[in-house]
Each structure stands twice: as C-alpha cells, then as structure tokens.
N, C-alpha and C positions, 0 to 999 in steps of 0.2 A: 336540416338534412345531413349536413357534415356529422354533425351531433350520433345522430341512428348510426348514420356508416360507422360511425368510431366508434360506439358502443357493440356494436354487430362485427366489427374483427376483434373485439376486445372477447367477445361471447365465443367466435369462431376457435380463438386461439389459447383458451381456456376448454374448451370440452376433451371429454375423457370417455373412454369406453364404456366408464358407469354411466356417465351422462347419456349417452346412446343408450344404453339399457335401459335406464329410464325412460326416455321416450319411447319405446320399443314397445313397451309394456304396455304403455296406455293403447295405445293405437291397438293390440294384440287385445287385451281387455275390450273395447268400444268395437273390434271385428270380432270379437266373438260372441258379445252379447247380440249385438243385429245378426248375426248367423246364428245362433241359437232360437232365437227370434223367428226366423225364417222358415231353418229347419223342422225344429221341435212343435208338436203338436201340443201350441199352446193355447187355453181357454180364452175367449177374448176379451171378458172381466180383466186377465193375466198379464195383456199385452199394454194395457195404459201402464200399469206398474212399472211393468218393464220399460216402457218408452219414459215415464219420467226419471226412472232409476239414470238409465244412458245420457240424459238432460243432464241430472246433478252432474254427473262424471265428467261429463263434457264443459260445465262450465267449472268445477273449483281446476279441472284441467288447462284448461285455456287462463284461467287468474293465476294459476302458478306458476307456466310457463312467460304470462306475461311479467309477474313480478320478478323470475328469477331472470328475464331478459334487462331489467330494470336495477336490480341487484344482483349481478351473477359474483360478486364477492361475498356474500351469503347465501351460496348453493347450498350450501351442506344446513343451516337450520330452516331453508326453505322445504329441501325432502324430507327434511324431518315433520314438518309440517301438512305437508303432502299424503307421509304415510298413515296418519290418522285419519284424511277420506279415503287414501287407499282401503284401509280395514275398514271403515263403515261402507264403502261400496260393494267390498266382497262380501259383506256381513249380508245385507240388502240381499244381493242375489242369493246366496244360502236360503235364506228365509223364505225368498219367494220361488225355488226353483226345489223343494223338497226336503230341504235340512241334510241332516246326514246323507237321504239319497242324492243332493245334486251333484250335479257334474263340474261346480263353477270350484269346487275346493282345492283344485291345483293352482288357485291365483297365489292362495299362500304360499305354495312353496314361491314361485315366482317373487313374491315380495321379498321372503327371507331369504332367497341367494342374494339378488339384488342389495340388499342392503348389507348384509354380512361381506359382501366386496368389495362396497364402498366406502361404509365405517368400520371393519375388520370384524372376528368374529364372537367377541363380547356382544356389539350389535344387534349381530346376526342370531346371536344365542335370545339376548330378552326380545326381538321383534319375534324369534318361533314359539316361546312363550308365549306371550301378547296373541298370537295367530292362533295357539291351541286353545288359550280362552275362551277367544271370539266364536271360533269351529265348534266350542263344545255349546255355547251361550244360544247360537244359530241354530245347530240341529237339535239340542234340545225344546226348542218353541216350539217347532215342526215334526219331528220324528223321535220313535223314540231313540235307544243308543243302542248300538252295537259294540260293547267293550273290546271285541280284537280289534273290528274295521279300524274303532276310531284311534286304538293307540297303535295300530302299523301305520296309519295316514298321518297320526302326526309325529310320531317318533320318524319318521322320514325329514320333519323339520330340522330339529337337531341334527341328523345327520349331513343334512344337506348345509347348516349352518355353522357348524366347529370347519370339515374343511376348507373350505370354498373360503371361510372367514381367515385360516392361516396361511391358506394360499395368496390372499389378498396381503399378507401383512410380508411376505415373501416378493413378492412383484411389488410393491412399495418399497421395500430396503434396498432393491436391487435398481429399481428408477433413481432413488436418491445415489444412491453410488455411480450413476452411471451419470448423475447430472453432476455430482461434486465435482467426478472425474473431467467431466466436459469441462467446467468453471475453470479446474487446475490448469487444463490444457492451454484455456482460453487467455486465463492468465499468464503463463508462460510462453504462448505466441506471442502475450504481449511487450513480456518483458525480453523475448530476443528480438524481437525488432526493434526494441527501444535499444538497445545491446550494441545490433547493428548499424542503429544510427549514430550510437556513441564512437564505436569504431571506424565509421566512416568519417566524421566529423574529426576526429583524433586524425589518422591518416591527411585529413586536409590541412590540418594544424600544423602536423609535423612538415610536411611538406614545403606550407607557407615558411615555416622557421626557417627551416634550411634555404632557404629563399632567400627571406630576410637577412641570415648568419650572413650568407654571400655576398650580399648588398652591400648591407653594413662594412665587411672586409674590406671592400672594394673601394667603398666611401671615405675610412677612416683615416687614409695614408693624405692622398689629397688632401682632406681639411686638416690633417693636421701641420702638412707646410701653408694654407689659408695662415692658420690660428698663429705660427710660428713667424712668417712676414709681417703679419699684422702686429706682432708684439713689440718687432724691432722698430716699425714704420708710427707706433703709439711711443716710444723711447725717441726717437730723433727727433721727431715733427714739435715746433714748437706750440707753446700750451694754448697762446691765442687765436689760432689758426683753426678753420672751422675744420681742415682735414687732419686734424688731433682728434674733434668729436667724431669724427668718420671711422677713424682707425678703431677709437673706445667702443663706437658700437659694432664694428665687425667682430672685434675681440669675445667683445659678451656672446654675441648671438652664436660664433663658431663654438664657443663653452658651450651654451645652451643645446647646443646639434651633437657635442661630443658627449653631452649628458642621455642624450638622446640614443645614439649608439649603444653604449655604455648599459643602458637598461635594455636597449633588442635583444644584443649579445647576451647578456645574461640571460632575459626568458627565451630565447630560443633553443639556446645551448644544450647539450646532453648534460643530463645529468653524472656529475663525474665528484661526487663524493669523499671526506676521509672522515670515516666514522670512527668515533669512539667517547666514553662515559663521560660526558659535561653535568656540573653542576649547574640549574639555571639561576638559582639565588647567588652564586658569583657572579654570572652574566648579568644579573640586574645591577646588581654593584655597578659595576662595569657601567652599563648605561645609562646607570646615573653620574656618575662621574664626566661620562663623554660630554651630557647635553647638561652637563651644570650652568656651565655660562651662557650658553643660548635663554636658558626657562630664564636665569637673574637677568638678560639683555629686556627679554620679554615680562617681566615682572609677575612669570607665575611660581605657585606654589608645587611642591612637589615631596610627595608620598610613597614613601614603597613600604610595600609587605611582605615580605620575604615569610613563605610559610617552615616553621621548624620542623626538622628532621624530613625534608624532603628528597626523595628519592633521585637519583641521576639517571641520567638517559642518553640512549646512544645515537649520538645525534655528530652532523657537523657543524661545529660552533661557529665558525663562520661565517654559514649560512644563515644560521638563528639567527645572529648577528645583526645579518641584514635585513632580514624579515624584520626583526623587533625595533631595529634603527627605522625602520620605513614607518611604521605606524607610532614610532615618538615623533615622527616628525609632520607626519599626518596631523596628531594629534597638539602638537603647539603650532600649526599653522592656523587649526579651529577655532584656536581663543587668540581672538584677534586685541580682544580688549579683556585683558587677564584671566584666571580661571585656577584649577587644579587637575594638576597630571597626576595620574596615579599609577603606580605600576606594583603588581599583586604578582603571585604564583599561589598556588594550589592542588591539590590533585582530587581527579575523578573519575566514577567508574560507569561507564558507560555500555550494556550488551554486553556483559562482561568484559572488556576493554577496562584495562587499568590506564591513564593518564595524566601528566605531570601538565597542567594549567597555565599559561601567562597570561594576565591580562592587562589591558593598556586602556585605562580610561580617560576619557576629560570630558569635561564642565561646557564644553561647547554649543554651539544650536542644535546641536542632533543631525540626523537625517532621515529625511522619510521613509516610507517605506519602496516607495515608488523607485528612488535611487537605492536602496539596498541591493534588489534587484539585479543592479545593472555596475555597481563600483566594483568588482572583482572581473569585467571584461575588458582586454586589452584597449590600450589609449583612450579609455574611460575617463575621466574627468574634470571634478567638480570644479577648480579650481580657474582663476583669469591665464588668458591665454601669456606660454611663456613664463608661466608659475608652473615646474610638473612635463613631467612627461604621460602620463597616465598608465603608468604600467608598475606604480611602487605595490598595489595591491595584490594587482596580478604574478607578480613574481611572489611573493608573501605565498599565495594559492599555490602557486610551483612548487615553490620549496617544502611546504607542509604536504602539500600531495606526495612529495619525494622523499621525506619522511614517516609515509604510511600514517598521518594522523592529520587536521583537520583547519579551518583557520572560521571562525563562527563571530558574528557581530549582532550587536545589541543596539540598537539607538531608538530613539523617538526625537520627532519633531518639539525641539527647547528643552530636551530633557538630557543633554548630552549623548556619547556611546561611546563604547567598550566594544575594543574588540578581543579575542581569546584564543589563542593559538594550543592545539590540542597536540600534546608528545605523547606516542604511546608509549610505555615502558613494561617490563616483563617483574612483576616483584618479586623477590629474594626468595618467599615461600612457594612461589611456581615455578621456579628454577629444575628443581627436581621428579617434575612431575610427566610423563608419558610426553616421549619426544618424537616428532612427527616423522623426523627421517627412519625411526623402526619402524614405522607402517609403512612409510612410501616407499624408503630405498633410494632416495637420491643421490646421498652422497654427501649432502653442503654441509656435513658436521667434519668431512676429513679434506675442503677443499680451502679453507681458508680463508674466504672468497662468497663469507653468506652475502654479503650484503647487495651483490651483483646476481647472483645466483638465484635466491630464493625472494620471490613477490612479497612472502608473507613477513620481510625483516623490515624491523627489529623484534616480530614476535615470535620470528624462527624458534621451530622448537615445541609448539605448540599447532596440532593439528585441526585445534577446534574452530568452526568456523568463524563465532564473533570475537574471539579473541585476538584470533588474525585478525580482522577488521572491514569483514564486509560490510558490516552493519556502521562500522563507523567510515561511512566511503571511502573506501580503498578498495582494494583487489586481493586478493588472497589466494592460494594456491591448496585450494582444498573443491573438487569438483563432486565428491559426495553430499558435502551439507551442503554447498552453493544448490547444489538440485531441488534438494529435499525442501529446501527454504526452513527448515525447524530445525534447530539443536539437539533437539529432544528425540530426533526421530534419527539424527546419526549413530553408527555403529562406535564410535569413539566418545561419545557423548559423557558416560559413567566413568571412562579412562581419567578425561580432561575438562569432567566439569568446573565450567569459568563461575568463580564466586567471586564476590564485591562484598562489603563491607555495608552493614544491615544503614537503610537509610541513603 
C-alpha cells in the first residue's frame, strides 16, 4: 500500500497541463461518441460498430493510463504510443460516421494542438501531416472528396500546429528560467545561512578568545612566582630528599601550564602583523639548521628541496616561523622509531591564485582519515597526555588564515603525511595589471596601511574574485563576483583575467 501512495504523489507531482489535456481528451472523445450515439439517428446495424469502436477506446485507454501510472518516467514515449490508437480510433469513427461528411474530424485538430504543446511544434507539424493522411485515407473509403472542404479542414492543422507548437517551446524556456532562477535562489539561501552560521560561530570564537586572552593574563603572573619559588626551593633542597622530587615536578608541570598559556595567547590574540617580502627557501635553511640536532638526537634523516628561482612573498616571517616550527616538530614526534623528514617548497596555481608551497613531510603512521577531520580544532590532540598542548595546528590554521592563503594535509593510514602551507603571492607580470582601487575608490593605494585596510591583501590590487581568494578560502573584498558566483560573468573579468601557467 505505502508502495501505490508513493508512486500516486510521485504521478501527483509530476503532472502538467499537457497531461490534463490528455486526459481531457479522451473523456471528451468517449462523451461524445455515446452522445452522438444518442443523439444522431443511427441505423441499428450502425450502433454495434459504434459500441465496439467506444470498447477499443476504452480499453487501450484504460492500459495506457494504467501503464503510464506504472512508468510515469516514460510519459512521453507512452503518448507517443497512444497517439497511434488515438489515429486508428478517429480513423474508425470517419469511416463509419460518413467519411468526409462526419462530424467526428475535429478530433484531429484536438490531437495536433495537444501534441504540438507537449512535444513542441515539429511534433505538432508531422502529427497534422499524419492527421491529413489518415482524413484523406477515411473519407476516401466512404465519400467521395471535396477538394476545398478538405484542404480548408486540414490546412487548419498546420495552422493550428506551427503556433500553439512555438508558443509551447516559449512557456518551456520561460519555466526552465524560472526554475534555474528558483535553484539560484535556493542555492543562495543556502549559502547565507551557512554564511550566518559561520558569522555566528566566528563571533562565539572571538568572544571565547578574549575570554580566554583575560584568563590566561590573569593566570600568568601567579604562576609565574609558582614556577620562580619552585626553582629556588629545587636549588636549596637537598638531592636526597623526596621534597627535591616534589619541587622538580612542580617545576615541570608549571612549564608545562606556561606552555599552555603561551599557545592560548597566541591563538587568541588579534592579529597584529609586520609584513613584508621573505624568501621561503632561506627560511627552510633556517629550519634546518634550528632542528639539526634534534633529527641527529632522534636518528632521522633529513631532505630539503628548495625549489629554484622561487618567487617571495609578503608574509610575516615570524609567523611562518612558527607555523612551519610547529609541524617540524609535529612531524619528528611521528617517527618514533626513525624515519625521513622532508621539507620542499614549490609553487601553485590554484582558481587562478598564484602560490608559493611549503611542504613538510614524514615517513610516520599517517593518520586516518577520521582524525584529519578533527586535528585542526582547538586542544585537539593526538598525542599522551602532557606531550602538547593541542593547539600547534590550530594556530598554523590562524596564521595561514591571516595570511589570506591556506594550511592542507595529506595522510593515509602507514603511509606517512605531508602537510602544505599555501602563500599566496601576486607575480611580477600582474603587477601591472587593472588595479582594484580605480574601480572601487578606496583609497589603500595612498593609505599605506594595505595590509589592515584591504581583506583582499596580499593580492590587493587585483579586483578579480578568485585571485583575491574566495575560491581559495579566504574572504575577499569584491561583492560583484562574490554574487554572481562565476568569473566569467563579472564586469572586470576581460580587465583582470587570472591566468596560470598551462598544466
């Protein structure tokens, strides 16, 4: 029973106006042959014909309707189907109701509006063909011809079947556009509410921060006359005295809580930036030098790639820094029992987005996917309790958010992972090209001050939208293509099209 009902709203919420027409028809057909029946003074030889004629009608009627309730996703080759008893029924009555004289020959036109509206008016054009065949096939058995009658009666087909067929093909262009438009809409309700969940969520964030900044403030000074008593009280106390081991673990565990701090404060923090052009292949240097003796303590191997002639990017180094220290250090905690660290740069072009690549991999177990998920939210993880704070990722996410460009991780389960911090940078040959503040009018080319000013920095300068970086999650300050969702369809689009390098 569920079965019927569900196919019976599925039949409900699929009919169309043709579909009614079709039904219409028969019913109009089968009331007017028993009214004709009724009316007309017919011989009584005449009236079996006719009742078996209304028979046929009635049953390929009732088989079509039951099959197209059965398959109402092939409606359209079941009327097709249909209208070959349609024509042998109307042919039938012709035949036996006087040929050219009957009355029954407006079913054709009936047929070819119908159908010229529901498959457009090519359709409509070969079904009045088809019809005049049949009309001339009919009254010829029976009667002889009348050459005006018959070409005014069916030269009305055509007529009837070229408009009606480009009116139909008109009210189809006009439902699909008004259904894309609904989709658009539909879509874009969706994506502001997701918009203003993101907003909302943001606002609880920031709020917690500043929560937390306070706390942390508050907490810091205390422990660290804790950490400072304890140091002097682990100096005096002698070594065999178990309140020597008491002082050493107060000692640790108040480091541990100032590590703790230390990392709130930073992802809490406002962003308070000093940008300007770093090279990242000296900062690899750099960080290989920092964690030389650690990998040799740990007995790993270690690889850098430093890609040639790569591009600088306006970043604060500091930052990077720390971001890229966090995941070397991520990354030789993983190989517990040896491995290879590797650390690469490269650059890629993403949505039109030019970026300068880090990547940081190792030889470690991986991780699933399950945890992919979830290692970039605050006091996340993976590690034994008192190893970690869980928030080295989560600031990495900060920094590269604040940035305007990206932080993306690769693992599988025994197969190691890599992760890839995304810079965007502006190349030398788009320097020169259509700069956003003569469209807008802002101002941040004479304020000094892009980097606070404009959303879209470091790709200030550029209006277009995936360049700026919506496409690569960020925010951007461009509220024409944000609309439009297409590039193609902004008005700056030919000014500032973003090109990548083929491949």
């Amino acid at each position: 029973m569920s079965t019927l009902k569900a196919r019976y709203e599925s039949v409900r919420s699929g009919f169309e106006i043709a579909d009614i027409g079709f039904f219409l028809l028969r019913l109009i057909a089968l009331a007017g042959t028993v009214g004709w029946l009724l009316v007309a003074s017919v011989p009584p030889e005449t009236v079996s014909t006719f009742l078996w004629i209304a028979g046929f009608f009635l049953s390929y009627g009732v088989s079509g309707y039951t099959l197209l309730f059965l398959r109402f996703d092939r409606k359209r080759d079941i009327y097709r189907a249909l209208l070959l008893f349609d024509l042998a029924f109307v042919y039938l009555l012709i035949v036996h109701s006087g040929g050219f004289a009957s009355d029954f020959y407006p079913g054709f036109y009936l047929l070819t509006a119908l159908h010229a509206f529901y498959f457009g008016y090519r359709t409509g054009l070969v079904v009045a063909a088809v019809c005049t065949v049949i009309y001339f096939l009919a009254g010829f058995r029976v009667s002889a011809i009348e050459p005006i009658d018959f070409l005014l009666r069916t030269s009305f087909l055509y007529l009837i079947a070229l408009p009606i067929g480009l009116l139909s093909a008109i009210l189809r262009a006009d439902k699909e556009k008004i259904e894309s438009l609904n989709r658009d809409l539909a879509g874009s309700l969706e994506t502001m509410k997701e918009l203003q969940g993101k907003i909302m969520e943001a606002e609880k964030l920031s709020a917690l921060g500043r929560l937390t900044a306070n706390v942390a403030h508050e907490i810091r000074n205390p422990l660290t006359a804790i950490g400072g008593f304890a140091k002097r009280l682990e100096k005096r106390l002698p070594e065999t005295t178990p309140e020597k081991e008491y002082a050493k673990i107060v000692v640790g565990e108040v480091a541990r809580l100032e590590r703790i701090l230390r990392d709130t404060l930073t992802f809490s923090r406002e962003a308070r930036y000093h940008l300007q052009y770093a090279d990242m292949n000296r900062l690899l240097a750099r960080t290989e030098a920092e964690f030389g003796e650690i990998r040799r303590e740990k007995r790993l191997l270690l690889a850098v790639r430093p890609a040639p002639g790569l591009p600088p990017c306006i970043v604060d180094e500091d930052q990077i820094r720390q971001a890229l220290d966090n995941l070397v250090t991520n990354a030789i905690d993983a190989m517990t029992d040896g491995g290879t660290l590797t650390l690469a740069t490269r650059t890629a072009c993403e949505n039109g987005t030019h970026y300068v690549v880090i990547d940081v991999s190792d030889t470690g177990p991986g991780i699933s996917a399950d945890l992919v998920k979830r290692i970039f939210e605050p006091f996340y993880s993976t590690k034994e309790t008192g190893h970690g704070t869980g928030l080295g990722l989560s600031i990495c996410k900060k920094i590269m958010e604040e940035h305007r460009g990206s932080i993306r991780v690769s693992a599988a389960p025994g197969g190691g992972t890599t992760f890839s911090l995304y810079l965007p940078y502006l190349p030398v040959d788009e320097i020169f090209k259509a700069q956003c503040w003569e469209v807008i009018g802002c101002g941040v080319e004479k304020s000094g001050n892009a980097a606070e000013m404009c959303p879209a920095f470091p790709n200030y300068g550029r209006i277009c939208w995936s360049v700026a970086g919506t496409l690569s999650e960020t925010k951007v300050y461009c509220p024409v293509a944000e609309k439009v969702r297409d590039c193609r369809k902004c008005a700056f689009y030919e000014i500032v099209k973003p090109s990548c390098p083929p491949g």
